[in-house]
N, C-alpha and C positions, 0 to 999 in steps of 0.2 A: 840070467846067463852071465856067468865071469868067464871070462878068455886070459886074464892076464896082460901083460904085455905080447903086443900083436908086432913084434917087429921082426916075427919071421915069416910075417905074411906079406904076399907082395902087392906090387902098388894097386895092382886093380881088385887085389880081396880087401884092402884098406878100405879102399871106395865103396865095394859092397856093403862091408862091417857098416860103413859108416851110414850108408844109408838104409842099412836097416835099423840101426837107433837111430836116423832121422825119422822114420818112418814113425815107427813108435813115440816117436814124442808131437809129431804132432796129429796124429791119432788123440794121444792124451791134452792135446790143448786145446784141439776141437769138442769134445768131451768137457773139459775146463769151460769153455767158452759157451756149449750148450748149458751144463748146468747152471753157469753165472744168468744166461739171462733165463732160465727157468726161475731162479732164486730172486732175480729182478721182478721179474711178473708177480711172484709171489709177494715181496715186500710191499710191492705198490697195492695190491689188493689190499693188502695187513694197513697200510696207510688208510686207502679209503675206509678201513672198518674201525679207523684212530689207534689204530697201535703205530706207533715209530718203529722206522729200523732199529733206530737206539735201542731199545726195549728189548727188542727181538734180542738181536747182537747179548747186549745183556746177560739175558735168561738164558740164551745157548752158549754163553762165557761159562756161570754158573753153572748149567747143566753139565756141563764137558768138564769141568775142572775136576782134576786130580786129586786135589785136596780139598775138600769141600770148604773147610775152614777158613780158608784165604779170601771166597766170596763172602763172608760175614767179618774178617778184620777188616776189610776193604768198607761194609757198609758204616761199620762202628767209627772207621777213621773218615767218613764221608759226612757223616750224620754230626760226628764232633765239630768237621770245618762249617757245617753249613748253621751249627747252634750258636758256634763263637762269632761269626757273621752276622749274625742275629737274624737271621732268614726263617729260621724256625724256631720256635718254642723247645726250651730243653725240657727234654719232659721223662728224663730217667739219670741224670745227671751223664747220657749217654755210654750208660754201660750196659752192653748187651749181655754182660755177663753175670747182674745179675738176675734172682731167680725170680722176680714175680716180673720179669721182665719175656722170660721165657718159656715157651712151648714144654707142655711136660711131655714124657716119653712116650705116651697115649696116642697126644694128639702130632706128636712128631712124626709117628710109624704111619697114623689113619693119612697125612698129609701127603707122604711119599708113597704109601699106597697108593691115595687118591689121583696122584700127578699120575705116574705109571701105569696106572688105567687108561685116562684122559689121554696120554701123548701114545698108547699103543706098541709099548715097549713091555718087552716079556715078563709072562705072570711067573716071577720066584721071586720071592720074597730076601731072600738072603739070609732069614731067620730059619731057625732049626726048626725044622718038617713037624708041622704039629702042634708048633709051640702056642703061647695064648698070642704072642707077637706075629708068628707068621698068622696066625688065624682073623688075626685083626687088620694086618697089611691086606693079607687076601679078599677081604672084606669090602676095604676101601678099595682095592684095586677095582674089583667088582663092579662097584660104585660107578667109580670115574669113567671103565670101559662102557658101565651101559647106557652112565648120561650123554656120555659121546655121542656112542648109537643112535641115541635116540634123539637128542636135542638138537646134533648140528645140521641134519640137514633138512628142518626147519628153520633154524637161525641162517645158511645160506640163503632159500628160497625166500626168505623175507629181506636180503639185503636184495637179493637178484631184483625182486618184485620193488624195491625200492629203488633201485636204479632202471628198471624199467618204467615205472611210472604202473605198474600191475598190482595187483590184488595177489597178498601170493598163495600159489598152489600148497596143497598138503603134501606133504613128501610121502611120497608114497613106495620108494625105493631107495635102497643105501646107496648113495653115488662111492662108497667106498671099498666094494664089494664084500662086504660083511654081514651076516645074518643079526639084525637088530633081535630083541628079546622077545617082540609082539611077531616077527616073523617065525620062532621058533616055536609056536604054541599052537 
C-alpha cells in the first residue's frame, strides 16, 4: 500500500498510519525471530550429524546464486591460494577449466537432477519436453527423490537411537508426509 505523501492527513490519522506499519513490521520481526531460531535448531542438529554451519551457509550461497559461475571462480581462486600456500597438492595446475578436469554434460545434467530430487524442489527439468537431456535429468531426479524417501528416515532413526542410547526402530512412516515408493505398491 503506497499513500504518498501523508501530509494532508491529520495528526491522529498520522498516528494511526503509523501504527499500522508499526504493526506490520513487527508482525514480520516476530516471524524474523521465529524462523531464526527454527533455523537455529536446525544448524545445531546439522552440527551434531558433522556438517558445519559453514557448509550449510555454503551450499545455500551456491544454491541461491544468480550466476552459477561466480560459485566456481570463487572455488578456482580458493583452491589457487590454498596450493600456492602449499596446504594442498596442486593437482591440475588449478584450472578448473580445463577438460579432464571437468564433469561432462552427462554427468552434469544426472548431478542436477540428482540434487533436485534429493532437496525436493520441482520436477522440470528446464530442458526441452522430451529431450534425451530432460529424460536423463528426469531420471536422476527420480533417483534422488526416491532415495530421499526412502533412506532418510532410516538415517534419522538411527541418529535418534544414537542419541538415545536405543536400538533403532525401522521406519515404518514418512515423517515428511510423503508416500515413499514401497507405500505405493
Amino acid at each position: 500500500m503506497t499513500t504518498g505523501h501523508n501530509s494532508e492527513l491529520s495528526e491522529k490519522d498520522r498516528q494511526k498510519l503509523f501504527s499500522y506499519y508499526h504493526q506490520k513490521d513487527r508482525d514480520i520481526a516476530a516471524k524474523i525471530k521465529a524462523l531464526g531460531e527454527e533455523k537455529k535448531a536446525n544448524r545445531q542438529n546439522a552440527k551434531a550429524s558433522g556438517f558445519a554451519s559453514a557448509k550449510l551457509d555454503h551450499y545455500l550461497k551456491a544454491f541461491l546464486a544468480e550466476d552459477q559461475q561466480k560459485p566456481v571462480d570463487k572455488l578456482k581462486s580458493d583452491r589457487e591460494n590454498l596450493e600456492w600456500l602449499g596446504l594442498i597438492p596442486t593437482t591440475s595446475g588449478g584450472d578448473l577449466l580445463k577438460q579432464a578436469d571437468r564433469v561432462d554434460g552427462e554427468q552434469l545434467i544426472r548431478a542436477k537432477g540428482y540434487h533436485a530430487g534429493l532437496t525436493n524442489l520441482d520436477r522440470a527439468s528446464g530442458y526441452d519436453g522430451g529431450s534425451a537431456d530432460d529424460k536423463l535429468w528426469l531420471e536422476a531426479y527420480d533417483e534422488g527423490k526416491r532415495e530421499y524417501q526412502t533412506d532418510i528416515p532410516d538415517i534419522l532413526a538411527r541418529i535418534e537411537a544414537k542419541r538415545t542410547n536405543e536400538e533403532p526402530a525401522p521406519a515404518t512412516d514418512n515423517p515428511f508426509g510423503e508416500e515413499t515408493a514401497e507405500a505405493a505398491e
